[in-house]
matplotlib code that plots the C-alpha trace (Angstrom):
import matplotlib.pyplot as plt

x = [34.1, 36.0, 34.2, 32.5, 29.2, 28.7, 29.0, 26.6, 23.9, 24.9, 24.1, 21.1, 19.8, 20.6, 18.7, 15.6, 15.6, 15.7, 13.8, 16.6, 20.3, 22.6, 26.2, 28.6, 26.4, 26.2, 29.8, 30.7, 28.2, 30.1, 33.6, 34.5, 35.3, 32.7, 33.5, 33.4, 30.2, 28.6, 30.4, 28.7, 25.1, 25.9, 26.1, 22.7, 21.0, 22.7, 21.3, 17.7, 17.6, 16.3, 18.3, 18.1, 20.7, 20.0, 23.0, 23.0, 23.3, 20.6, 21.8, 21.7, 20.7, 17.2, 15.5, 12.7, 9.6, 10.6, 8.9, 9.2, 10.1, 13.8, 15.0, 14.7, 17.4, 15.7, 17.7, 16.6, 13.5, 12.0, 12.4, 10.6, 8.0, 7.1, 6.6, 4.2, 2.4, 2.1, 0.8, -1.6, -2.8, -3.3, -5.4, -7.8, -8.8, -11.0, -9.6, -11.2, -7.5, -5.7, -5.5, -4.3, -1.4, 0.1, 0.3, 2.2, 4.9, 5.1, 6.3, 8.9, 10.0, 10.7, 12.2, 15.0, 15.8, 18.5, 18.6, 18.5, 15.7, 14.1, 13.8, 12.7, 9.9, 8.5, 8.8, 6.3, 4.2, 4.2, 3.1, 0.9, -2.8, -5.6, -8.4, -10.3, -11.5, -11.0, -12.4, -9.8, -8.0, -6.0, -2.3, -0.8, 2.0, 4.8, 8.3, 9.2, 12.6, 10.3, 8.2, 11.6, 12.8, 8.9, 8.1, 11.4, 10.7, 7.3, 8.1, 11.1, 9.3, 12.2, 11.4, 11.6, 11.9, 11.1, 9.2, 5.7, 3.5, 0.2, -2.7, -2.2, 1.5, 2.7, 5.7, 6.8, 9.4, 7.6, 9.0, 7.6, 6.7, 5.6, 3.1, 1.2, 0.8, -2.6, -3.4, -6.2, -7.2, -4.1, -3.0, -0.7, -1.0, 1.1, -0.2, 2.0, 1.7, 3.4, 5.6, 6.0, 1.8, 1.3, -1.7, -2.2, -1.8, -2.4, 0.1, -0.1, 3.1, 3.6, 3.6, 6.6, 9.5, 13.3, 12.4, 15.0, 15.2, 16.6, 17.9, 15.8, 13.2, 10.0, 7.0, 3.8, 0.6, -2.6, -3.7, -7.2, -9.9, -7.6, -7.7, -5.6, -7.3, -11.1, -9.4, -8.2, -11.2, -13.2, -10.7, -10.2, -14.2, -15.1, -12.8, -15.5, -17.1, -19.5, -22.4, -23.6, -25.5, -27.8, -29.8, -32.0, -31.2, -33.3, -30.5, -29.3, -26.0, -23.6, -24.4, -24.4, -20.4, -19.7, -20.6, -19.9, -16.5, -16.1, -15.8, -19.4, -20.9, -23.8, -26.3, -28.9, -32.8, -35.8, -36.7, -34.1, -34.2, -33.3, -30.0, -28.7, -26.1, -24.0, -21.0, -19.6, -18.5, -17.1, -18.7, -22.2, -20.9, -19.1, -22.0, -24.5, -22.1, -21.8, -25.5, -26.0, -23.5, -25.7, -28.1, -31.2, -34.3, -32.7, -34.1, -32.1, -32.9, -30.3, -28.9, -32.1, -29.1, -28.3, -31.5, -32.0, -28.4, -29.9, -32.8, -30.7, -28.8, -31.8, -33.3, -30.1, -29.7, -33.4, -32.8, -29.2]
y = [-5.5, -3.1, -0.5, -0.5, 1.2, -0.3, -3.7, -3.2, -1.7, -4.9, -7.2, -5.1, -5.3, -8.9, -9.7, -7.9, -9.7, -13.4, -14.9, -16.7, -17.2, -19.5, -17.3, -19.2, -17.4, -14.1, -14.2, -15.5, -12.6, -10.1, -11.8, -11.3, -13.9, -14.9, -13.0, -9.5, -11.0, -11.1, -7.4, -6.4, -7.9, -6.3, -2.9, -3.2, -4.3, -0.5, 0.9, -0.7, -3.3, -6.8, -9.3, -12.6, -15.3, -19.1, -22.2, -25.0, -26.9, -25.1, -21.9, -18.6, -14.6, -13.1, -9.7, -9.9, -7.6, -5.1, -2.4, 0.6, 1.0, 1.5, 3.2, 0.4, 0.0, 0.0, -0.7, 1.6, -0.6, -1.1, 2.6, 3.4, 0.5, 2.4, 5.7, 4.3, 1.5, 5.1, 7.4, 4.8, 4.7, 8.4, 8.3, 5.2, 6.0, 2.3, 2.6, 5.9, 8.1, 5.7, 8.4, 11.2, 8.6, 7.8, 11.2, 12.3, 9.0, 9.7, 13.0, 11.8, 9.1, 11.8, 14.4, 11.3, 10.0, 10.3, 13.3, 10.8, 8.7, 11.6, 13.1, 9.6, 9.4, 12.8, 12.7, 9.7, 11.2, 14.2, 12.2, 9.4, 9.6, 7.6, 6.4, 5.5, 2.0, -0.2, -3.5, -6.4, -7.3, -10.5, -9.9, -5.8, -6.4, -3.8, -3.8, -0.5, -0.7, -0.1, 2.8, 4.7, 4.9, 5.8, 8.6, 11.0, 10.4, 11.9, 14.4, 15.6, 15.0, 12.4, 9.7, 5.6, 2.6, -0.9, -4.1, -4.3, -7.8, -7.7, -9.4, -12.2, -12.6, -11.1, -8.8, -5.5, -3.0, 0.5, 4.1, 6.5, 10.0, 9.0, 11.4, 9.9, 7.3, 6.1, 3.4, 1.8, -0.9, -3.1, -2.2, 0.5, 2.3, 3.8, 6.9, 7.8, 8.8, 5.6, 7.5, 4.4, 4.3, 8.3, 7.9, 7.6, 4.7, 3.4, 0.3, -2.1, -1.7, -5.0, -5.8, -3.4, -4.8, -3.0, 0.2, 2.5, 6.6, 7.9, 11.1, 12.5, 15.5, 16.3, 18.5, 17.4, 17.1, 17.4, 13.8, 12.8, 14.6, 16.3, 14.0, 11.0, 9.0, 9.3, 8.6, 5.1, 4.6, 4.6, 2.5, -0.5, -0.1, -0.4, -3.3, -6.7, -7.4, -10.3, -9.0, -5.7, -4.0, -1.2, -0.3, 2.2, 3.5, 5.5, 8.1, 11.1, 10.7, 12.3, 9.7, 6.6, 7.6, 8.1, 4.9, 2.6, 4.7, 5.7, 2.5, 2.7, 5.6, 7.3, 9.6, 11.7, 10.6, 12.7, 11.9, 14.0, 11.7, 8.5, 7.4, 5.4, 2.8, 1.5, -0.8, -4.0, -6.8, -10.2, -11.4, -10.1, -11.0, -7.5, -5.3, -7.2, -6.2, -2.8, -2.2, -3.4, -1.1, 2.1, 1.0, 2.3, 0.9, -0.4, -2.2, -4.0, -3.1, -5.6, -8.3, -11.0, -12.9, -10.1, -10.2, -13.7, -13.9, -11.2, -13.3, -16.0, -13.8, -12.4, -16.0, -16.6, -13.7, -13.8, -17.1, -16.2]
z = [11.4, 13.4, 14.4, 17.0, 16.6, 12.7, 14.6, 17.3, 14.6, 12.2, 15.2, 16.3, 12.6, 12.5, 15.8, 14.4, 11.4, 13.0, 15.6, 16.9, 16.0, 17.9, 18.7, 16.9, 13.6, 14.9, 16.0, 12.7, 10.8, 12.5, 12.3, 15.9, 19.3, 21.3, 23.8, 21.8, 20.6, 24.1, 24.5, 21.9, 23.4, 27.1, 25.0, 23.3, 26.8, 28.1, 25.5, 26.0, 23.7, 26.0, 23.9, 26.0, 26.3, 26.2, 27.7, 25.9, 22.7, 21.2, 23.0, 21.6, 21.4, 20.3, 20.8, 23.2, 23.6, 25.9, 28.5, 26.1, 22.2, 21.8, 18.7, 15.6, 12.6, 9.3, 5.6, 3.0, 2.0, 4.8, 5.6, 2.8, 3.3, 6.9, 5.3, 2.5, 5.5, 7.3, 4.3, 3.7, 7.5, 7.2, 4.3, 5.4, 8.6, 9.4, 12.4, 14.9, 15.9, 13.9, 11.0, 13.2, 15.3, 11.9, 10.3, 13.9, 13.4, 9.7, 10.7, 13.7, 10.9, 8.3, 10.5, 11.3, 7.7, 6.2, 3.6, 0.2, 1.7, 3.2, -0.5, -1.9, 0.7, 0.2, -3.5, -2.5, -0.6, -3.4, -6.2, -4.9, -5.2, -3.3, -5.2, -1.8, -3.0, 0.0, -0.9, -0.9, -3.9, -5.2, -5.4, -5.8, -4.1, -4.8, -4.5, -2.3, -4.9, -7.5, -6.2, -5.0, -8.0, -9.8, -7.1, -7.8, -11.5, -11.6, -9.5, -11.3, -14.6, -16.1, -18.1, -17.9, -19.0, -18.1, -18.9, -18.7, -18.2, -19.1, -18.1, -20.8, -19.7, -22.9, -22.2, -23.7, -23.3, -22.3, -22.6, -19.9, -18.9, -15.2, -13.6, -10.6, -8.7, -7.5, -4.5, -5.0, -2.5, -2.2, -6.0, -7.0, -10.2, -12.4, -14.6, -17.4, -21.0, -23.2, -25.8, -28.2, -28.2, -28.4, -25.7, -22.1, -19.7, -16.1, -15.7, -12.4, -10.7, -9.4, -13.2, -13.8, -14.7, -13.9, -14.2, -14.4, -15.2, -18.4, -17.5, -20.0, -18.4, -20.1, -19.5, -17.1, -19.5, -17.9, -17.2, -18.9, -17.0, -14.6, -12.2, -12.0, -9.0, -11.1, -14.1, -13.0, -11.3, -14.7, -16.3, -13.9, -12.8, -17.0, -17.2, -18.1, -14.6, -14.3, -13.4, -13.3, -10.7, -10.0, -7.0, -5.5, -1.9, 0.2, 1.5, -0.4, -2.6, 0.1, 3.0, 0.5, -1.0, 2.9, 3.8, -0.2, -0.7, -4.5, -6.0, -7.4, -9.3, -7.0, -8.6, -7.4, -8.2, -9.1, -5.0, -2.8, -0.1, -2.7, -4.6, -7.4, -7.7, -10.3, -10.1, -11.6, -9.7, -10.1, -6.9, -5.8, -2.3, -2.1, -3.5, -1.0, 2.0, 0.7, 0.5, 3.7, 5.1, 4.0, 6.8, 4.4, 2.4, -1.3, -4.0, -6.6, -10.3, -11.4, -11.7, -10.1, -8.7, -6.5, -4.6, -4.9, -2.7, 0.0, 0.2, 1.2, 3.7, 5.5, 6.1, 7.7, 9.7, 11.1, 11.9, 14.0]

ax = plt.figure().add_subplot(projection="3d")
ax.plot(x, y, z, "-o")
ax.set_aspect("equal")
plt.show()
């Protein structure tokens, strides 16, 4: 590797990537001496970088914490794994300020891409919906590969194709006009009108299989209901739940979705000053947290089991 500067950003990417690499393995990654190798080092400490150096048989180079935050190399992928961590950040908000902080790095990070990733994050950013359901899910994780090639094709309005896996493991080949994509808790969403089925769909992407655009355009329908986030709300909250629950709070609807997020349907009562609840749930674990959480008077309407378990809890607690 000749030039200079690729080298030192190879070596810089390299240390980033490994806790620890002895310097007959960096010096052989790079294909230069040893001594260009610790050249190469002495010009990343000047630039701020603290790599340290260990003697020794088990001698070798890694990237320490430093005093301030040097600039950081990123491969396309994990460039676009920041800007969706950071879009994400912006839209949660757990976390007081933490909202605000990431919507001012997303924008440094942006401004600093390259023009192709630039577009692929934004088109991203364009297109992805949050469907504000926070609770923790099993599995959902998403290739960022897979969502930069989804994002410019609903924004662009082109068509794709790819394998799908459903829930029973059986595997199909689908045909695609992509429109949205929805986050909802640690699952991503696709919503797309199937044209081998003639109807609409919202596919899990981690289930997604190569997908890969067609080059042919088509025109944005109007998703079910007009809004993509509430529409696969409905269809992943009517999937077969365990139990079902209901429950009547003493707060008005607006301070209950505040506090439950929009993962249950709220609805006003008769009484102004009362609300209720309906959700499924496959463990009443997370609806008894969530009731809690409103910090009002409830009763549960259903299921028995439900208020047997927060019987159980407020023994416990008393007695803590």
């Amino acid at each position: 590797m000749a030039d200079t500067g690729s080298r030192t950003l190879r070596l810089l990417s390299l240390l980033q990537s490994h806790r620890h690499w002895s310097g007959d393995d960096l010096a052989s990654r790079l294909g230069v001496s040893a001594r260009t190798l610790r050249r190469d080092v002495d010009r990343l400490r000047t630039l701020g970088y603290p790599v340290t150096a260990h003697r020794g048989t088990d001698g070798g180079y890694q990237l320490a914490a430093g005093a301030t935050l040097p600039p950081l190399v990123m491969d396309d992928e994990e460039a676009v794994a920041l800007v969706v961590g950071l879009q994400a950040a912006t839209r949660i908000g757990a976390v007081a300020g933490a909202g605000e902080a990431s919507a001012r790095v997303l924008s440094t990070v942006l401004r600093v891409m390259p023009t192709r990733l630039r577009r692929r994050a934004e088109a991203l950013s364009s297109v992805t919906d949050s469907a504000g359901w926070w609770r923790e899910t099993e599995g959902g994780g998403v290739e960022p590969g897979v969502l930069v090639v989804l994002a410019p094709a609903c924004r662009d309005g082109e068509t794709v194709r790819c394998g799908y896996e459903a829930a029973d493991g059986a595997r199909t080949e689908r045909h695609l006009e992509p429109h949205r994509l929805v986050c909802l808790g640690r699952r991503w969403y696709l919503v797309a009108y199937d044209l081998t089925r003639q109807d609409w769909r919202s596919l899990r992407v981690d289930r997604l299989h190569d997908p890969r655009t067609t080059g042919e355009r088509f025109r944005h329908r109007r998703v079910p209901g007009g809004d993509p986030a509430a529409w696969v709300r409905e269809r992943v909250g009517g999937a077969p739940r365990r139990h079902r629950v209901e429950a009547l709070i003493a707060a008005p609807p607006e301070t209950v979705r505040s506090r439950t997020g929009d993962w249950a349907t709220i609805e006003a009562t008769d009484d102004p000053g009362q609300s209720r609840l309906r959700m499924n749930a496959d463990d009443l674990a997370w609806p008894a947290v969530a009731l809690a959480t409103v910090d009002a008077d409830i009763r549960v309407l259903h299921p028995p089991e439900l208020r047997e378990l927060l019987h159980r809890w407020a023994e416990r607690l008393h007695r803590a």
